[in-house]
N, CA, C and O atoms as CSV, one atom per row, in Angstrom:
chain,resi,resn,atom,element,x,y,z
A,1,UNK,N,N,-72.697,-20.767,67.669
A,1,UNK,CA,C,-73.414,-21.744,66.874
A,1,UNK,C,C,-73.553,-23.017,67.718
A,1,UNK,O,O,-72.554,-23.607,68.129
A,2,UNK,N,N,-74.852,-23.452,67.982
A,2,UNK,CA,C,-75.340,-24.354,68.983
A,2,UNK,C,C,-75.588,-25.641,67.643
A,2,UNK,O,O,-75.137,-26.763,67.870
A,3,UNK,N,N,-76.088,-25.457,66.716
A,3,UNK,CA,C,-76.494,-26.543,65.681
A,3,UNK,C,C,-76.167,-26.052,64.190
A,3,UNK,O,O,-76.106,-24.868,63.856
A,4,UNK,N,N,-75.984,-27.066,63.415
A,4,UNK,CA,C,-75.578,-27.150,62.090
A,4,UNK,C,C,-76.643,-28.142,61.207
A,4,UNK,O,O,-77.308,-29.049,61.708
A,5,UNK,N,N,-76.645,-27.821,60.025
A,5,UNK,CA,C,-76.992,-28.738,58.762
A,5,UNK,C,C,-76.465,-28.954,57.954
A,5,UNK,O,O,-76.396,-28.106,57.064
A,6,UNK,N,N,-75.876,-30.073,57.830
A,6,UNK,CA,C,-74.965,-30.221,56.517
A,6,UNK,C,C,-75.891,-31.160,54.979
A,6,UNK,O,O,-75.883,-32.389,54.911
A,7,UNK,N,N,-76.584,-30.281,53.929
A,7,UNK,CA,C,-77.065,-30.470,53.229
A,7,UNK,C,C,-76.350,-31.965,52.700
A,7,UNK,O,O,-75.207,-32.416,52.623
A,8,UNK,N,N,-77.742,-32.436,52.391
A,8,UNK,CA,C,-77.381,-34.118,51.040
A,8,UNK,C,C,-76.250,-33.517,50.316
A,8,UNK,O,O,-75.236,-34.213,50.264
A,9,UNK,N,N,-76.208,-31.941,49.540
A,9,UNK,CA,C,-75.201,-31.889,48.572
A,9,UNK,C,C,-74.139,-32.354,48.819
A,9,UNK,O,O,-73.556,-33.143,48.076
A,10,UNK,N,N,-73.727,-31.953,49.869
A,10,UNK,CA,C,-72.043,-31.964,50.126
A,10,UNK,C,C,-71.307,-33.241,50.390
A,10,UNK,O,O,-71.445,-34.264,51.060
A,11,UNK,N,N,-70.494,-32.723,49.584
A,11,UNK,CA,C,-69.801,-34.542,49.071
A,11,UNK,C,C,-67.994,-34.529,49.750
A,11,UNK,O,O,-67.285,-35.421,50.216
A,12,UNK,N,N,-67.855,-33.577,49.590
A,12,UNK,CA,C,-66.330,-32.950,50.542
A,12,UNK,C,C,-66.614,-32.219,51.973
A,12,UNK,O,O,-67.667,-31.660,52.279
A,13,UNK,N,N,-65.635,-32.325,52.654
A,13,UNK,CA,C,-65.800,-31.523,53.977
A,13,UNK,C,C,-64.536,-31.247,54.731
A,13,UNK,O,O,-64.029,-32.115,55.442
A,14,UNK,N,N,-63.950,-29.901,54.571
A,14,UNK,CA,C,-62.091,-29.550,54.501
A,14,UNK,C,C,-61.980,-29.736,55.905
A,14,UNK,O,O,-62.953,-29.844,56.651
A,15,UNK,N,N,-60.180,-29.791,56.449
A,15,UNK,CA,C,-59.908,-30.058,56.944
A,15,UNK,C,C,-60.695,-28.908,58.260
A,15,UNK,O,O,-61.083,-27.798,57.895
A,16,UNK,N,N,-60.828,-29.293,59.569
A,16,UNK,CA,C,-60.802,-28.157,60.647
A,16,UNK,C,C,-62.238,-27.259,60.011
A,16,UNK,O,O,-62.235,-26.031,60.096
A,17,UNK,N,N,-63.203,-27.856,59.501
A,17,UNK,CA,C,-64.363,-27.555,59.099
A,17,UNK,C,C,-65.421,-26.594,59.912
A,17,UNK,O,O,-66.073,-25.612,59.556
A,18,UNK,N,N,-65.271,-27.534,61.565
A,18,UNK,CA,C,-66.253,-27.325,62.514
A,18,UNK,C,C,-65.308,-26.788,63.430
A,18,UNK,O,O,-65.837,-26.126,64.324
A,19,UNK,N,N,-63.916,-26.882,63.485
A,19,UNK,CA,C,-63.235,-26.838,64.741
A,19,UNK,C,C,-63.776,-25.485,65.497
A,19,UNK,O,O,-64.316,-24.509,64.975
A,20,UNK,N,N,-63.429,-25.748,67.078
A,20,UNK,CA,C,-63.414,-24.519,67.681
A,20,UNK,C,C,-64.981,-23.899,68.140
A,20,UNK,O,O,-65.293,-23.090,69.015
A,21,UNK,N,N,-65.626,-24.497,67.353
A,21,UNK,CA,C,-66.870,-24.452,67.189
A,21,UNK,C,C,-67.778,-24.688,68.951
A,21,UNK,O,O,-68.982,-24.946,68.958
A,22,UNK,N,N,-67.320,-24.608,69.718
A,22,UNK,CA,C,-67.177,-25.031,71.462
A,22,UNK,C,C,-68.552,-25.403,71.592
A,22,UNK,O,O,-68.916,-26.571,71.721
A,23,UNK,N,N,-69.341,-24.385,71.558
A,23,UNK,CA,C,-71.438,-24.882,71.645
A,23,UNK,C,C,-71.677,-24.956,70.952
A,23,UNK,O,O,-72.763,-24.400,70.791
A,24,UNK,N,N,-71.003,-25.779,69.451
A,24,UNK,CA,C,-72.141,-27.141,68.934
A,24,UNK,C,C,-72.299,-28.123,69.548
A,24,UNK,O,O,-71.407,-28.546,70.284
A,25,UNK,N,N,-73.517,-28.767,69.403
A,25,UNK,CA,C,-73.818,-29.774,70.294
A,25,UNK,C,C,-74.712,-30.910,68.998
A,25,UNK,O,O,-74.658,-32.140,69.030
A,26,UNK,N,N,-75.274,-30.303,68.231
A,26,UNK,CA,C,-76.104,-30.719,67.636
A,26,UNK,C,C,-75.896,-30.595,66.090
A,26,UNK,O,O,-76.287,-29.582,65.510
A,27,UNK,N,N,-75.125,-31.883,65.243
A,27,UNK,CA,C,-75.116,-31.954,63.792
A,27,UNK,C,C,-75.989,-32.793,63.027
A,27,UNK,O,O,-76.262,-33.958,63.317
A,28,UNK,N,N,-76.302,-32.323,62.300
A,28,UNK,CA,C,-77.747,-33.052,61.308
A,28,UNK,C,C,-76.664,-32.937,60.243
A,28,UNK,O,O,-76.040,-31.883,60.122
A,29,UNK,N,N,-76.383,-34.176,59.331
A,29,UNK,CA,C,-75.778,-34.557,58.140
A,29,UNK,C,C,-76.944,-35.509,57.576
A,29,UNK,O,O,-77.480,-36.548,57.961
A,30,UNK,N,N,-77.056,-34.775,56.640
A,30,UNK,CA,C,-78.095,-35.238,55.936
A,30,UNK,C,C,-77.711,-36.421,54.416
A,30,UNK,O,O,-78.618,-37.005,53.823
A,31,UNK,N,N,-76.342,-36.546,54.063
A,31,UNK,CA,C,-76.093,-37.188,52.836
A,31,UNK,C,C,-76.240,-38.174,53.132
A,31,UNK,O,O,-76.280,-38.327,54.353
A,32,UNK,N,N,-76.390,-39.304,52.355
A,32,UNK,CA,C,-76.437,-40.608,52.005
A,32,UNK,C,C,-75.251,-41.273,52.173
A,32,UNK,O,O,-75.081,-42.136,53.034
A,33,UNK,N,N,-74.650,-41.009,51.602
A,33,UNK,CA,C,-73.414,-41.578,51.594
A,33,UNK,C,C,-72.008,-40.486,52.597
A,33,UNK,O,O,-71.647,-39.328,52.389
A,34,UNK,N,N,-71.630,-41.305,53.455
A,34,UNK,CA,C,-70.635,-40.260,54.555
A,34,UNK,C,C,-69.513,-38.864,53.077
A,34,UNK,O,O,-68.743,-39.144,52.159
A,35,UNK,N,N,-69.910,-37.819,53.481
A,35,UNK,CA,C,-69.010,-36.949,53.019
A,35,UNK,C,C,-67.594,-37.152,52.778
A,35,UNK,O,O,-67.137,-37.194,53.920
A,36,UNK,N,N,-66.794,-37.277,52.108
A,36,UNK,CA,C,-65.322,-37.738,51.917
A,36,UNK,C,C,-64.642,-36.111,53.056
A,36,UNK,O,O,-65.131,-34.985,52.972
A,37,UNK,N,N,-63.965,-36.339,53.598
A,37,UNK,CA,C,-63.572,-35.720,54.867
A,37,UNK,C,C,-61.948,-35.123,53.823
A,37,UNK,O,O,-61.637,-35.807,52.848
A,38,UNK,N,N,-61.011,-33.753,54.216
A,38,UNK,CA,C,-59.868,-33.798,54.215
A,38,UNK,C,C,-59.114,-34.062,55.338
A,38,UNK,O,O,-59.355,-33.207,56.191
A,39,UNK,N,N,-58.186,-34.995,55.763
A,39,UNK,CA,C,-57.278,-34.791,56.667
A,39,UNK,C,C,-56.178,-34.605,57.010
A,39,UNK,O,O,-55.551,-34.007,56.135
A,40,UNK,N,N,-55.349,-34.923,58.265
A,40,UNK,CA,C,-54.162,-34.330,58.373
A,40,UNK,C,C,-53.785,-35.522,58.698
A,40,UNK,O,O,-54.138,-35.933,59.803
A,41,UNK,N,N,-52.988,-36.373,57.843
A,41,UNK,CA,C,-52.336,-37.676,58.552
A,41,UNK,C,C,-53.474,-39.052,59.012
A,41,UNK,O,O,-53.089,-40.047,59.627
A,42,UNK,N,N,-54.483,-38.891,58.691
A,42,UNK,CA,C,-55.275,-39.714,59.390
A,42,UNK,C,C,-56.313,-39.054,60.416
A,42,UNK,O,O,-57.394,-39.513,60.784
A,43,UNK,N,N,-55.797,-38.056,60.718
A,43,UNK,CA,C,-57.176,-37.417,62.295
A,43,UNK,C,C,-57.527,-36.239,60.954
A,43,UNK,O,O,-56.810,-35.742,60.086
A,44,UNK,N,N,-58.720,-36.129,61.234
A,44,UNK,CA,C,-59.733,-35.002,60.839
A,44,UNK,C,C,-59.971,-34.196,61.957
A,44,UNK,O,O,-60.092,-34.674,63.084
A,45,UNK,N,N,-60.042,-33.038,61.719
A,45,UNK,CA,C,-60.249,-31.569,63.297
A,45,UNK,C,C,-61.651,-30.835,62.376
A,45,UNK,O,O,-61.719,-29.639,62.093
A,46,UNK,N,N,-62.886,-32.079,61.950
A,46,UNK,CA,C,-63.454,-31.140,61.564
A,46,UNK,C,C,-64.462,-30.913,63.073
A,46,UNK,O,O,-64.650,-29.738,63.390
A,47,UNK,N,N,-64.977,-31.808,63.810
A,47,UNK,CA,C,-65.772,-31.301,65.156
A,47,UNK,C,C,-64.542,-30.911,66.335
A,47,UNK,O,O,-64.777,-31.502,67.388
A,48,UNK,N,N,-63.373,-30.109,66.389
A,48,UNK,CA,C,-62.387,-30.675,67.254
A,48,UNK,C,C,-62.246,-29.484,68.111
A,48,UNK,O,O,-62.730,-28.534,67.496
A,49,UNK,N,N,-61.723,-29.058,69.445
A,49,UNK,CA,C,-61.618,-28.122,69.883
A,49,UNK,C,C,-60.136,-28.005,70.790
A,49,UNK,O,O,-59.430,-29.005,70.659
A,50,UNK,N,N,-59.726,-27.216,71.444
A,50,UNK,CA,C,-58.535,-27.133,72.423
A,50,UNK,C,C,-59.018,-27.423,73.936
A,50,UNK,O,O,-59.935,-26.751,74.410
A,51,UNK,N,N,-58.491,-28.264,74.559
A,51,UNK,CA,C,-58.713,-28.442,76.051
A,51,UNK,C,C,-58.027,-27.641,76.778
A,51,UNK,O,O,-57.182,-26.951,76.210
A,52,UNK,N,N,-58.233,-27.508,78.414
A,52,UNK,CA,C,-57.671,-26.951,79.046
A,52,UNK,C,C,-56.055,-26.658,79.044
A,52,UNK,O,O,-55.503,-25.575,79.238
A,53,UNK,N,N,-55.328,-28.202,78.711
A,53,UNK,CA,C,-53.922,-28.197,78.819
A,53,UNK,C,C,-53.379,-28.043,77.163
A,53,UNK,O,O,-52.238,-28.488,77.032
A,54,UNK,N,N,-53.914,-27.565,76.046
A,54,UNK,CA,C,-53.617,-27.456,75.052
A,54,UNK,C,C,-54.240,-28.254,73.803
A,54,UNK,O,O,-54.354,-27.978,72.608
A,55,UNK,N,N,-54.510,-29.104,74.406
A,55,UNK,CA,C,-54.398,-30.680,73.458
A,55,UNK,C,C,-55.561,-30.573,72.809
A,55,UNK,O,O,-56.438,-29.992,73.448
A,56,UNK,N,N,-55.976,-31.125,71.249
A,56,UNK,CA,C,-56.889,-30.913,70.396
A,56,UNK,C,C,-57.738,-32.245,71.033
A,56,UNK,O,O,-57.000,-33.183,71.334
A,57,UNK,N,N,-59.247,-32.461,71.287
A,57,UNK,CA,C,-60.163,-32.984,71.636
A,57,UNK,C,C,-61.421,-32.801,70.875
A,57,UNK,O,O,-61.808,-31.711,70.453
A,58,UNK,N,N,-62.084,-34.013,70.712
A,58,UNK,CA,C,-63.374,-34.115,70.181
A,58,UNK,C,C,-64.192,-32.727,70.828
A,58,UNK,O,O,-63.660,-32.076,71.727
A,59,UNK,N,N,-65.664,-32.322,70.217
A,59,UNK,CA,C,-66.292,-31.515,70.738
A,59,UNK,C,C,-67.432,-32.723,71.215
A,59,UNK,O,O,-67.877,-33.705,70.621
A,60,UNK,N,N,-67.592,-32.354,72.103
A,60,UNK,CA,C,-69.190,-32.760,72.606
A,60,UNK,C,C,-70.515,-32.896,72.509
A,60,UNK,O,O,-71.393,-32.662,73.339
A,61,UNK,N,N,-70.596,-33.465,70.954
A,61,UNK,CA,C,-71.770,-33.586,69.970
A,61,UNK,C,C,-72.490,-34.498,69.853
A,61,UNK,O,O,-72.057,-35.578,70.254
A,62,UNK,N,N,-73.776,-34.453,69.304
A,62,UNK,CA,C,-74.740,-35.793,68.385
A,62,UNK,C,C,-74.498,-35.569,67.353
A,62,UNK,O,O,-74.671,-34.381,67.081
A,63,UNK,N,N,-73.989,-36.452,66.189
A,63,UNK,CA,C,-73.937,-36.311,64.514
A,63,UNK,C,C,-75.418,-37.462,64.253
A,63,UNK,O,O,-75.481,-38.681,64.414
A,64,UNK,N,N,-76.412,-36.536,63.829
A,64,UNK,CA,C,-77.418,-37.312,63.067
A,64,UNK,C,C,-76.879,-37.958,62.156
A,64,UNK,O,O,-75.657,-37.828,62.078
A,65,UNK,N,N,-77.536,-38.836,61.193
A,65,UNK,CA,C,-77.236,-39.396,59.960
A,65,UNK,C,C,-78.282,-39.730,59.767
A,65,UNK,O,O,-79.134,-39.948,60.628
A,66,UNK,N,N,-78.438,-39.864,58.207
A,66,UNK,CA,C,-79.820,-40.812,57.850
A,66,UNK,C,C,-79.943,-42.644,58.273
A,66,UNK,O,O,-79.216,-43.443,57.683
A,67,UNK,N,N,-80.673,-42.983,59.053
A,67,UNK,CA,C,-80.906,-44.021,59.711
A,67,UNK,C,C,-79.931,-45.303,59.106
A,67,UNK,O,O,-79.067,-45.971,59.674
A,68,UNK,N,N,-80.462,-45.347,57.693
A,68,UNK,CA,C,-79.686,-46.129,57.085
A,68,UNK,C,C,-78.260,-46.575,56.768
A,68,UNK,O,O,-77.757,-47.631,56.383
A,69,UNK,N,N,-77.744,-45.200,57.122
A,69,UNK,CA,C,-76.367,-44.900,57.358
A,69,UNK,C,C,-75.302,-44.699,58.012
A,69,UNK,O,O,-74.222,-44.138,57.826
A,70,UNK,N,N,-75.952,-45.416,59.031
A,70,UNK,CA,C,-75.499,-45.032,60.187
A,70,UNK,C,C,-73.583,-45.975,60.376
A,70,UNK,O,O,-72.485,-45.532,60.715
A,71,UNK,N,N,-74.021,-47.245,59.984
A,71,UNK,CA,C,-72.601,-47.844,59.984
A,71,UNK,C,C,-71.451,-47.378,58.709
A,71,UNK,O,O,-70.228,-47.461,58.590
A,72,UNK,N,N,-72.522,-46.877,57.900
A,72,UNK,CA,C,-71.072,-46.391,56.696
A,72,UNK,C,C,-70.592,-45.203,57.497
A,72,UNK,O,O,-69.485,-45.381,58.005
A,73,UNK,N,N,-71.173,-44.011,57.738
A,73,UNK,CA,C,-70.652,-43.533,58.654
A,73,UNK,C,C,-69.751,-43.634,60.003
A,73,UNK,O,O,-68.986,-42.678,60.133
A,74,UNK,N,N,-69.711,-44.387,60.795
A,74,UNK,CA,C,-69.403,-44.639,61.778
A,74,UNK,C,C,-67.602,-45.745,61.260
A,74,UNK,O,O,-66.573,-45.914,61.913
A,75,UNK,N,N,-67.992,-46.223,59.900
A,75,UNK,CA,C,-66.574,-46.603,59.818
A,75,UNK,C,C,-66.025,-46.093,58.471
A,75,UNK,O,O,-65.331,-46.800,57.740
A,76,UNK,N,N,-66.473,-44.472,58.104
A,76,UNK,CA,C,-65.707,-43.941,57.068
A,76,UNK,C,C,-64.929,-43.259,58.010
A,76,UNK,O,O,-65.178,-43.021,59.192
A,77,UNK,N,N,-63.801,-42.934,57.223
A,77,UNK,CA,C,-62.552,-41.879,57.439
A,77,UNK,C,C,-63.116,-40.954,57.889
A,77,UNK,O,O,-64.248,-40.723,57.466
A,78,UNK,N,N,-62.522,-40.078,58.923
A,78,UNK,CA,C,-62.624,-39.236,59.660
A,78,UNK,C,C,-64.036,-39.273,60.613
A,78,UNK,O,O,-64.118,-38.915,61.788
A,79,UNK,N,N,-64.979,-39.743,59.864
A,79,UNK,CA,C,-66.224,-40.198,60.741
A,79,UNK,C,C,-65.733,-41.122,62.053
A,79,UNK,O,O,-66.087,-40.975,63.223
A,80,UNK,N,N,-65.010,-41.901,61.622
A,80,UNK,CA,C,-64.859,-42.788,62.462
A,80,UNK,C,C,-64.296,-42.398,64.010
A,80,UNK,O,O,-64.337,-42.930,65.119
A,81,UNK,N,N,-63.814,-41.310,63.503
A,81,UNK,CA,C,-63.496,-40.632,65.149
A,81,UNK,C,C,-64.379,-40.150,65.929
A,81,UNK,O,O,-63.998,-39.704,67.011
A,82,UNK,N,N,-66.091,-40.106,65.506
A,82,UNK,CA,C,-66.976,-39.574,65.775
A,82,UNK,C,C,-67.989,-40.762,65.792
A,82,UNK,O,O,-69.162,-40.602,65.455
A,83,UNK,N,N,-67.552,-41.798,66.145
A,83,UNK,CA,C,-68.064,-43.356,66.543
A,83,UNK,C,C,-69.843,-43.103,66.946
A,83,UNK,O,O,-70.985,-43.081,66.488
A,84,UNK,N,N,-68.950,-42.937,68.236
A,84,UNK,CA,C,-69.625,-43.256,69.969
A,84,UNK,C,C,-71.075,-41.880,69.517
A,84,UNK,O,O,-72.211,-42.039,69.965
A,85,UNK,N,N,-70.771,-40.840,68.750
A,85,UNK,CA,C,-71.632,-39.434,68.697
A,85,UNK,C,C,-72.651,-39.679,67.475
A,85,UNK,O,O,-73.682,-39.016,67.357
A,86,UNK,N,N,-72.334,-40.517,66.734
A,86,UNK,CA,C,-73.591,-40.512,65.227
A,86,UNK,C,C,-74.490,-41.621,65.575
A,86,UNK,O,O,-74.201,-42.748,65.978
A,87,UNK,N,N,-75.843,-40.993,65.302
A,87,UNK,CA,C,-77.059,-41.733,65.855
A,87,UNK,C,C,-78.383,-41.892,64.694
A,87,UNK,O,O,-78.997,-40.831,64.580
A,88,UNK,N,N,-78.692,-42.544,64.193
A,88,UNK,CA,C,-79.305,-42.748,63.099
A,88,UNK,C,C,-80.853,-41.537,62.821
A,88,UNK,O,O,-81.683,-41.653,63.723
A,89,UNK,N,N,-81.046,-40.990,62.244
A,89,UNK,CA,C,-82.072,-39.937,62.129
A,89,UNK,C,C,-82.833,-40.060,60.770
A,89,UNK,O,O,-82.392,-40.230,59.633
A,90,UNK,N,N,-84.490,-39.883,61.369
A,90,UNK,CA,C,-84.703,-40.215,59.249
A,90,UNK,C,C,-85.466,-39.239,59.369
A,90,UNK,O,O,-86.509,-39.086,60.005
A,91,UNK,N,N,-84.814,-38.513,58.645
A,91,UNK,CA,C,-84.609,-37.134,57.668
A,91,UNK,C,C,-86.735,-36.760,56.859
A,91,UNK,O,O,-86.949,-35.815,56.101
């Protein structure tokens, strides 16, 4: 799986969602308002993968968002680990 869509519906998004997921590159989140994320302590493993020496690491993605949304995103929970990767998109 190279790309994803995550429909307006979805209002939750469980823990380790995307993980592992190695060639995604490309997420289109389409809601309005950032998805309420589950996590583990504070880090979310929903885009997350294993590196060479073990260690859990971001995947190497663009997270669309709807244009407008771009900063609620970028400083909701678990989004926020996915800063530098969400880029405003109008849908």
């Amino acid at each position: 799986m190279t790309e994803i869509e995550i429909p307006d519906s979805v209002r939750f998004i469980e823990l380790c969602a995307f993980a592992y997921c190695e060639n995604l590159n490309t997420v289109y989140c389409k809601a309005i308002n950032p998805p309420t994320i589950v996590d583990n302590n504070g880090y979310w493993y929903g885009f997350a993968k294993q590196d060479e020496s073990g260690n859990i690491c971001n995947i190497d993605c663009t997270i669309y968002v709807p244009t407008e949304c771009v900063e609620a995103y970028k400083s909701a929970q678990g989004w926020s680990e996915y800063a530098d990767a969400i880029v405003g998109y109008n849908f």
